[in-house]
Structure formats: C-alpha cells, structure tokens
C-alpha positions as CSV (number, residue, x, y, z in Angstrom):
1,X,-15.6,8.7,35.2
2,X,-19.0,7.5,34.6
3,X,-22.0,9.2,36.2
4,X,-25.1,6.8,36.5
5,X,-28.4,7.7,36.8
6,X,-30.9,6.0,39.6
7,X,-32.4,3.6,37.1
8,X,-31.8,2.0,33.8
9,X,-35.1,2.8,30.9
10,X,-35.5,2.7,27.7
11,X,-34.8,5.6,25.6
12,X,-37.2,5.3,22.6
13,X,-37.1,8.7,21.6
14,X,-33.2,8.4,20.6
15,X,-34.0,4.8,19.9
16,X,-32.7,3.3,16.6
17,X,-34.7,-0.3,17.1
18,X,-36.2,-0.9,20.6
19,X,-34.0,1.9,22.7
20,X,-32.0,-0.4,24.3
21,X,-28.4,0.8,23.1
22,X,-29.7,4.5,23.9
23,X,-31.4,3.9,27.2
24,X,-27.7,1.7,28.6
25,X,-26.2,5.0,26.9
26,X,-28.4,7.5,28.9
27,X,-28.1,5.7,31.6
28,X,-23.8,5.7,31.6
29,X,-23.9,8.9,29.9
30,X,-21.9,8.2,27.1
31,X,-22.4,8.4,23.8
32,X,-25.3,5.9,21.8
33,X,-22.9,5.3,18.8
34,X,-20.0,4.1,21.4
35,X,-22.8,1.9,23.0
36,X,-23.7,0.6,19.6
37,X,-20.4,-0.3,18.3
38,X,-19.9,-2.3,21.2
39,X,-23.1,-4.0,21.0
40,X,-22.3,-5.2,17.3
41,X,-18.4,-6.0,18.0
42,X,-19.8,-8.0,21.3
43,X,-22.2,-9.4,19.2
44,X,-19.6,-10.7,16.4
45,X,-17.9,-12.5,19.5
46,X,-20.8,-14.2,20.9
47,X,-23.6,-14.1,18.7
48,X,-27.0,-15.7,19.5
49,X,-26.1,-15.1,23.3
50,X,-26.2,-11.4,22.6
51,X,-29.5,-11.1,21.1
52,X,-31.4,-12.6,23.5
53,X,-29.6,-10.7,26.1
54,X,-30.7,-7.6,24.0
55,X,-34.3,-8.8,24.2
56,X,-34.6,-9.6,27.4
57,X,-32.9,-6.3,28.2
58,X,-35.9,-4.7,26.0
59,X,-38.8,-7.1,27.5
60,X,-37.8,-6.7,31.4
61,X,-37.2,-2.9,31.2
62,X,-40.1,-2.2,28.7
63,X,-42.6,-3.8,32.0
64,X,-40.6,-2.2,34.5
C-alpha cells in the first residue's frame, strides 16, 4: 500500500535530470528506478505528450 506524503516536491538531491522521477518517487515512496522505468516505457507509448508533461511537472513544482 502506498503511503503519500502531504505534498508532491522535487527531489534534487536524488535527482538524475531535474528531480522529477525522484520527487513522484519520494513522494509514493517507492523506489526512483521503478519510477523511471515507467517514465521511459510511458514515454515509448506516448512520446512528445510525455515530455511536456515532465516539464511542466518540473516548471509548476520548481515555483511552488
């Protein structure tokens, strides 16, 4: 069962680009590298749609 924290931030110390994978990680409390794959299978599925969603991610939770 997943245990969420309050709120969703980046986690640049554990980041491997902006901290976006690490901070959703944190933030489930699962592992990065499960968050990751996911992130790059997702991406191989829906492409373009995916990045932005990643920067946006990054952008609204890097000013909030």
């Amino acid at each position: 069962m997943f245990h969420m924290n309050s709120r969703y931030m980046l986690d640049k110390g554990n980041a491997a680009l902006m901290g976006v994978c690490s901070g959703f990680a944190k933030w489930m409390d699962v592992d990065p590298l499960l968050v990751r794959v996911t992130l790059v299978l997702v991406t191989c599925f829906l492409g373009p749609v995916t990045i932005l969603a990643y920067l946006a991610t990054a952008l609204i939770a890097n000013n909030g």
